[in-house]
C-alpha positions, 0 to 999 in steps of 0.5 A: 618462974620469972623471977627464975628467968630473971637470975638466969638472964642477970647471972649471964650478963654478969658472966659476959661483962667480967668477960669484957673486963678480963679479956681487954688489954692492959693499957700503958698505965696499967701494963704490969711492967710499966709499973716498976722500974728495971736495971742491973741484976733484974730478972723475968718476964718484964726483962725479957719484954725489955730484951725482946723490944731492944732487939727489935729496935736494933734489928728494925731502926739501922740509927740504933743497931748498935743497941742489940741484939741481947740475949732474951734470957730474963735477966738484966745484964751488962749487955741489955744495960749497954743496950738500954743506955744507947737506946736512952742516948739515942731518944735524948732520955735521960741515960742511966740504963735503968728502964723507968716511964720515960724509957718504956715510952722509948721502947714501945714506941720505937718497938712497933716498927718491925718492918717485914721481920715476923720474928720481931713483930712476934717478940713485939707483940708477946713483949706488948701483952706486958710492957706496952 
């Protein structure tokens, strides 16, 4: 009977601990946007969390407005490049329109000031949960 209670007692606390694991965020090193690097002709959910944070920066940061705001269709285009490239110019990145490690520190950094915009801190949080 013990050895009963014993299994039950392991097999839930094994149950919460993978609970604990799956349920925290992703960090920046492991966030599964941060992982590749995107340009022209890329298309998803990583290029609508790009979109989503430069709209965000444009809508937010009037020293970058000019950035945006970009359709958030999913696919990497001429516009969101040209909103990657003055974003890049703007935080003294180097400018190439390809978003890589040192433009994903830009764009999550800059993209959580949304000031009392709902709409972009909604778009910042959903682009958060894969890029940030």
């Amino acid at each position: 009977m013990l050895s009963r209670i014993g299994a039950l007692l392991t097999a839930v606390a094994l149950v919460f601990s993978a609970m604990v694991v799956t349920a925290a965020p992703a960090s920046a090193a492991t966030a599964p946007c941060r992982q590749y690097h995107y340009g022209y002709g890329g298309t998803g959910n990583c290029v609508k969390a790009i979109q989503g944070i430069a709209n965000v920066i444009s809508i937010t940061n009037a020293g970058r407005s000019e950035a945006g705001p970009v359709a958030r269709d999913g696919i990497y285009g001429a516009k969101t490049e040209a909103a990657i490239r003055k974003i890049q110019r703007a935080a003294g990145v180097g400018v190439d329109g390809w978003v890589g490690p040192q433009t994903w520190v830009v764009l999550c950094h800059y993209g959580a000031f949304w000031g009392k915009n709902m709409k972009a801190k909604a778009d910042y949080r959903w682009a958060k949960s894969y890029a940030c």
